[in-house]
C-alpha positions as CSV (number, residue, x, y, z in Angstrom):
1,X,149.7,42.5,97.3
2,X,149.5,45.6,99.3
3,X,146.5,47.2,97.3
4,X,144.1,44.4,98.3
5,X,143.7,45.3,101.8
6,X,143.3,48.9,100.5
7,X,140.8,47.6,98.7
8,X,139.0,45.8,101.2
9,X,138.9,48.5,103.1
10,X,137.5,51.0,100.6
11,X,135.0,49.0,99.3
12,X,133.9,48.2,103.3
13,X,133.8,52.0,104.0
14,X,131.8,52.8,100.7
15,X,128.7,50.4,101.6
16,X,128.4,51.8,104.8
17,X,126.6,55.1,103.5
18,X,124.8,54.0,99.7
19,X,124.2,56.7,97.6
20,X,126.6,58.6,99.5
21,X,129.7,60.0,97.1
22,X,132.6,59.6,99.4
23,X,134.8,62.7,99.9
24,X,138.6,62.7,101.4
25,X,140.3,66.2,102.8
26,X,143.5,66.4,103.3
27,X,145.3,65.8,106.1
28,X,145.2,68.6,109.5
29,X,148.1,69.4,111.5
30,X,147.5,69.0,115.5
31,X,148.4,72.4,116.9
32,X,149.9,73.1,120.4
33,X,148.8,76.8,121.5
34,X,148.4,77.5,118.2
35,X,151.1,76.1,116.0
36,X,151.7,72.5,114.5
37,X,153.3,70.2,116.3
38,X,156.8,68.7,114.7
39,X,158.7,66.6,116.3
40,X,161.1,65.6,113.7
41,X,161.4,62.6,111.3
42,X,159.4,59.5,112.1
43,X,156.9,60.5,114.8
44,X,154.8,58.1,116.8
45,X,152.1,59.6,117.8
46,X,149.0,58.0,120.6
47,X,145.6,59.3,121.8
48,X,145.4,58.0,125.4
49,X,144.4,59.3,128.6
50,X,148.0,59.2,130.3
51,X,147.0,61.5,133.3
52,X,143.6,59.8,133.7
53,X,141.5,62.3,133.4
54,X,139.2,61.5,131.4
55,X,140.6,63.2,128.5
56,X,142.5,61.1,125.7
57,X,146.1,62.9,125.6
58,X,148.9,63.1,122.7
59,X,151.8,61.3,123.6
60,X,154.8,61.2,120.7
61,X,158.4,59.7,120.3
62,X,161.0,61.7,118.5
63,X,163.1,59.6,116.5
64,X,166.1,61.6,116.6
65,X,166.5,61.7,120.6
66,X,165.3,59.1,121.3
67,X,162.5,61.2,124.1
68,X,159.0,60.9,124.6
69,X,156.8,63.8,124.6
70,X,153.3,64.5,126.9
71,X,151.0,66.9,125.4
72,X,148.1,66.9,128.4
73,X,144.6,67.5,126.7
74,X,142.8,70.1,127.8
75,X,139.7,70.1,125.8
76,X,137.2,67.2,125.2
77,X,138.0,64.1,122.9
78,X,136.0,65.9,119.9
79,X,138.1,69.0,120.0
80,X,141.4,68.3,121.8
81,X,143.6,71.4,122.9
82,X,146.7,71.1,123.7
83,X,149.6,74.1,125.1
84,X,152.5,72.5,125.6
85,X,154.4,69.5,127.0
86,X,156.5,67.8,129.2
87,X,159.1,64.8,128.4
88,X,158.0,61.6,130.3
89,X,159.9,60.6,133.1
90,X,161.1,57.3,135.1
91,X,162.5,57.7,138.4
92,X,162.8,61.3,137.9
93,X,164.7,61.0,134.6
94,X,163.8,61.6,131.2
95,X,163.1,58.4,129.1
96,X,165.1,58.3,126.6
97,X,165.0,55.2,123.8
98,X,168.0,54.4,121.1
99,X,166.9,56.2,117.9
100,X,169.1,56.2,114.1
C-alpha cells in the first residue's frame, strides 16, 4: 500500500520537466561552523524563522534528552549558515520534553 503514494509522487515529479532524465544525489549533511550537525537518534528537524528575522532557522529535538535546539541562520534561505546554538527556553528554563 505504501508504494502507491511513492508512486504518485514520482510519476507527478517526472512530468513536470519531459525529456528531462531525472537524477537523485545523495543526501547532504547540514553543517554548524563547519561540521555536521548530530543530535542523536531520531531528530526532528524545522526550517522556520524563530527569531523573525527574515531568515528561516534550524530548530531540532533530541530524542534522548528530551531538549530542543536553536541553530540562528545567518546566511540567506538558499545558502543557510549556521555556528552554533542555543537550547530553547520557557520562563528562563530549558524545555525539556519526555523522550525513550
Amino acid at each position: 500500500m505504501q508504494k502507491l503514494p511513492m508512486l504518485v509522487v514520482v510519476t507527478f515529479l517526472a512530468s513536470l520537466a519531459p525529456g528531462v532524465a531525472t537524477r537523485f544525489t545523495g543526501p547532504e549533511m547540514i553543517e554548524d561552523n563547519g561540521s555536521p550537525i548530530d543530535v542523536g537518534y531520531y531528530g526532528a528537524p524545522v526550517m522556520f524563522d524563530w527569531n523573525q528575522d527574515g531568515a528561516k532557522d534550524l530548530v531540532c529535538g533530541q530524542f534522548t534528552s528530551g531538549m530542543i535546539r536553536f541553530y540562528p541562520n545567518l546566511g540567506p534561505d538558499t545558502a543557510p549558515v549556521f555556528n552554533g546554538f542555543s537550547y530553547l527556553e520557557a520562563d528562563g528554563a530549558q524545555i525539556t520534553l519526555p523522550s525513550g
